[in-house]
LUMPAVO-140227 format. One line per field, with one value per residue (C-alpha): residue number from 0; residue in one letter; y, x negated, z negated. Coordinates in pm, whole numbers, plus 50000, padded with zeros to 5 digits. Each point is the difference from the previous one (the first is absolute). Example, Ala and Ser with C-alpha at 12.3 -4.5 7.8 and 13.67 -1.06 7.14 Angstrom:
BEGIN
pos [0, 1]
code [A, S]
Y [49550, 50344]
X [48770, 49863]
Z [49220, 50066]
//
This chain:
BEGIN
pos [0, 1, 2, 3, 4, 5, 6, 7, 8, 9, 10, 11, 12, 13, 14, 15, 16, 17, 18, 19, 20, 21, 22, 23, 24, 25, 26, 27, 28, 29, 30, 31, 32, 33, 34, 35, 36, 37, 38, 39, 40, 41, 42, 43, 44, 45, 46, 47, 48, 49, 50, 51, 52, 53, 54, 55, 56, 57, 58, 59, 60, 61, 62, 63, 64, 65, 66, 67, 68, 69, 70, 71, 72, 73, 74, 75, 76, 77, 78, 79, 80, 81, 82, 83, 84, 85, 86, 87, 88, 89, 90, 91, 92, 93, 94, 95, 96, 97, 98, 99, 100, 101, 102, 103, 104, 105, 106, 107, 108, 109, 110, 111, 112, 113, 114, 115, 116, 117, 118, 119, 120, 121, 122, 123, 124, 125, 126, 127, 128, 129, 130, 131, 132, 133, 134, 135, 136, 137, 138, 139, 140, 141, 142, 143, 144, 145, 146, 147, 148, 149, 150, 151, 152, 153, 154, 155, 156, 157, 158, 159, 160, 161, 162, 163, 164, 165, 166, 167, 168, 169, 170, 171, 172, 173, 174, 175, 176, 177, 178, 179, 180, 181, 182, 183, 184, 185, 186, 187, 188, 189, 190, 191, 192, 193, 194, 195, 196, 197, 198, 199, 200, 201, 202, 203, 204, 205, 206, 207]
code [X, X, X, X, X, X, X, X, X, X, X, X, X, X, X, X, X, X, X, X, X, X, X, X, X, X, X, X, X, X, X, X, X, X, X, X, X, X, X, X, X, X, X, X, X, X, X, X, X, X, X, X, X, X, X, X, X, X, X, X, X, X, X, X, X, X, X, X, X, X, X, X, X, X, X, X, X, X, X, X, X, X, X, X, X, X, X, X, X, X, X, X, X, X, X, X, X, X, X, X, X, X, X, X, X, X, X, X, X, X, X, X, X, X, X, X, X, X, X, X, X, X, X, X, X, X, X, X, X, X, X, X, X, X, X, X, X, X, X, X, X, X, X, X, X, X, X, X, X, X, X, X, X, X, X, X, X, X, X, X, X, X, X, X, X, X, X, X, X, X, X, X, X, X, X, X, X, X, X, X, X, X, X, X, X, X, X, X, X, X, X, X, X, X, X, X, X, X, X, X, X, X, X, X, X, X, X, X]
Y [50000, 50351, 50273, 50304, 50267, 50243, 49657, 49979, 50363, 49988, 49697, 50186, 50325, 49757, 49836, 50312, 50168, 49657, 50022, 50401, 49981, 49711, 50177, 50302, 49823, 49853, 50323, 50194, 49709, 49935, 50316, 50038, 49816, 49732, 49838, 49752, 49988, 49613, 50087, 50209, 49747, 49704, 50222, 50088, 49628, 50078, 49929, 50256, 49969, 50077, 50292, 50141, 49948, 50274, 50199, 50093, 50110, 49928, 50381, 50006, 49751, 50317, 50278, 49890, 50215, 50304, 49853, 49979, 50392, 50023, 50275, 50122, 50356, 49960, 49862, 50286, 50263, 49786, 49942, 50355, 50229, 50231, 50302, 49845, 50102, 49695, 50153, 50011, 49688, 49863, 50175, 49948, 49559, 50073, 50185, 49724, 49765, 50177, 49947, 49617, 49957, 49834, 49863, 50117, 50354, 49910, 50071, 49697, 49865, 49592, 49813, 49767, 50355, 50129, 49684, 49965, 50371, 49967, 49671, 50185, 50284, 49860, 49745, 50186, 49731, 50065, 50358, 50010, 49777, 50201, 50323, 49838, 49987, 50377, 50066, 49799, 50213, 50339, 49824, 49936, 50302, 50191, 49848, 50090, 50369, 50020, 50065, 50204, 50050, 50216, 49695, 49805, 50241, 50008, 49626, 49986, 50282, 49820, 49648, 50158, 50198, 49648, 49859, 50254, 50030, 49648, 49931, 50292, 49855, 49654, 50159, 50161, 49600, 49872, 50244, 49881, 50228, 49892, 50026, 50196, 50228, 50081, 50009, 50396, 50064, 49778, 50186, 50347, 49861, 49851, 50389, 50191, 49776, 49979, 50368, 50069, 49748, 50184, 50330, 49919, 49835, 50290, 50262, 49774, 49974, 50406, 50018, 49790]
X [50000, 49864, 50046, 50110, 49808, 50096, 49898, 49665, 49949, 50060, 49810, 49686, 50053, 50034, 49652, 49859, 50094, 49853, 49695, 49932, 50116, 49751, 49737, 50049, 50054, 49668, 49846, 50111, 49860, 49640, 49955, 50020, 49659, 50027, 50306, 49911, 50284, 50043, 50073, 50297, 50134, 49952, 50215, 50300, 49964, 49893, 49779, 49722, 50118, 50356, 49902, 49802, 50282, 50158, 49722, 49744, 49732, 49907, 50038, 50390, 50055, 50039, 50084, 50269, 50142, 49877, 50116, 50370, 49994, 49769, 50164, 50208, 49950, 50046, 50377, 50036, 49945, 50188, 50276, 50067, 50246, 50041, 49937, 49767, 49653, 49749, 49811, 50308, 50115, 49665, 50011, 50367, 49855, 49727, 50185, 50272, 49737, 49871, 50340, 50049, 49637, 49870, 49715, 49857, 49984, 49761, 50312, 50042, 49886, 50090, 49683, 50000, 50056, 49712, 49776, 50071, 49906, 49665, 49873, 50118, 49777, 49741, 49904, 49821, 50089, 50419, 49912, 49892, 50226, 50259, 49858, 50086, 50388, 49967, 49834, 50287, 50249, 49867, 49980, 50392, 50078, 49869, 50150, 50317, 49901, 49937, 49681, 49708, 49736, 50228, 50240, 49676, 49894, 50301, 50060, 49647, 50047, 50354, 49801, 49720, 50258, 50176, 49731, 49828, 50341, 50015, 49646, 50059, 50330, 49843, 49671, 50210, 50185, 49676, 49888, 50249, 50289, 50386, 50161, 50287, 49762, 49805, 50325, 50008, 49690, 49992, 50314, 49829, 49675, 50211, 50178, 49710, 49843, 50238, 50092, 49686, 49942, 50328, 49861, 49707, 50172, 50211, 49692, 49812, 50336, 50040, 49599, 50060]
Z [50000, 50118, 49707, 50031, 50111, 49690, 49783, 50195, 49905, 49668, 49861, 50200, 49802, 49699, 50124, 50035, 49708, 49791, 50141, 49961, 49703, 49859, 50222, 49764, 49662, 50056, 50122, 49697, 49725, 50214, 50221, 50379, 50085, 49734, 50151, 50340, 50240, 49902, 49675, 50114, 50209, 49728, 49755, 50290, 50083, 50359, 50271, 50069, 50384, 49840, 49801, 50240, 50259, 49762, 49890, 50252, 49774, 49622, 49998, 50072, 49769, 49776, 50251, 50117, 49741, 50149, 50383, 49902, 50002, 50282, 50249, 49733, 50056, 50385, 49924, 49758, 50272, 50268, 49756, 49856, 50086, 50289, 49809, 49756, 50062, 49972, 49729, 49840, 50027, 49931, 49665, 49897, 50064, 49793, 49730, 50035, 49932, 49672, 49856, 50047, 49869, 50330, 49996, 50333, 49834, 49709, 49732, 49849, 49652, 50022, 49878, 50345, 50227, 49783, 49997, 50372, 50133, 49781, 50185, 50366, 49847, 49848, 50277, 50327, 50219, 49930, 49953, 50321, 50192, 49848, 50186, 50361, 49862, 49937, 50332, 50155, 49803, 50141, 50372, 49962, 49825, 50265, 50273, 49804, 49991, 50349, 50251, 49928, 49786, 49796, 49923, 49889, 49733, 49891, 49924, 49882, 49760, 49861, 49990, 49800, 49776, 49891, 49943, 49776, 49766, 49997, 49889, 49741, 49846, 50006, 49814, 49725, 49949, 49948, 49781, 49795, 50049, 50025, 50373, 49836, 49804, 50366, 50173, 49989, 50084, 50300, 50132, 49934, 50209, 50273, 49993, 50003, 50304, 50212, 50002, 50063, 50261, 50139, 49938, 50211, 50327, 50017, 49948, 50288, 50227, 49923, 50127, 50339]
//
């Protein structure tokens, strides 16, 4: 009998999600280098042809966090409103993000969000795999502003932005700080970039 394909789909999520998340459990408890890719599959009881069928590198084993908002900013901009400016829009998704404590924006206190942003920081090799996502991001994003070198500053200038309030919400975490006691002060960052980031387009279109 021939399962569905929804069925097919689901027990491979399921597959995937055991084996990232065993991948990670032993990351966290050994470190990043300590952990051979056998060891990973042993513990999601599967193949290393199987996990690798799923995971093309040892490295995305633990980025595929990161990859499940890769273009994110892109859709943003594509998504928004007719008279919503992409700047805009790109801030009211940020802010949004703040408030529901997502993790992609650094503002969020659980041990395992905490534990699992210090071994993506504190291991070069992730660290720097994880760079190519954000190149990717600023590629897409400024397709989605248009052509131009103008539409590529831009998107690299937004790119940079998130990632510099995220990296500054996450350092205040580990510092030891509660997400709810940061909460204001990463809204008043996000603010103050983003208008100026605003401030600035407009100043450069005003120039041109």
């Amino acid at each position: 009998m021939i399962e569905p394909a929804g069925l097919r789909a689901r027990k491979k999520l399921r597959t995937r999600d055991t084996i990232a998340d065993a991948a990670i459990a032993l990351f966290l408890q050994y470190g990043f280098d300590g952990v051979p890719v056998s060891d990973i599959a042993a513990a999601a009881e599967v193949s290393k042809p199987t996990l690798f069928r799923y995971f093309a590198t040892k490295e995305d084993l633990v980025l595929h966090r990161f990859a499940d908002h890769n273009g994110e900013a892109a859709r943003v901009v594509r998504d928004r409103e007719p008279d919503v400016a992409p700047t805009a829009a790109l801030h009211q998704h940020f802010q949004a993000g703040l408030d529901r404590f997502d993790p992609v924006t650094g503002l969020n206190d659980h041990p395992d969000v905490v534990a699992f942003h210090r071994l993506v920081f504190g291991t070069p090799s992730l660290a720097g795999r994880l760079m190519q996502y954000t190149l990717d991001d600023e590629t897409a994003l400024a397709a989605a502003l248009g052509d131009g070198i103008g539409a590529r500053l831009q998107a690299a200038q937004v790119i940079a932005l998130q990632r510099v309030l995220a990296r500054a919400n996450w350092q205040k975490i580990s510092d030891g700080r509660s997400a709810q006691d940061v909460h204001p002060e990463a809204l008043a960052d996000a603010n103050l970039a983003f208008t100026a980031l605003r401030a600035a387009s407009s100043a450069a279109n005003f120039r041109g």
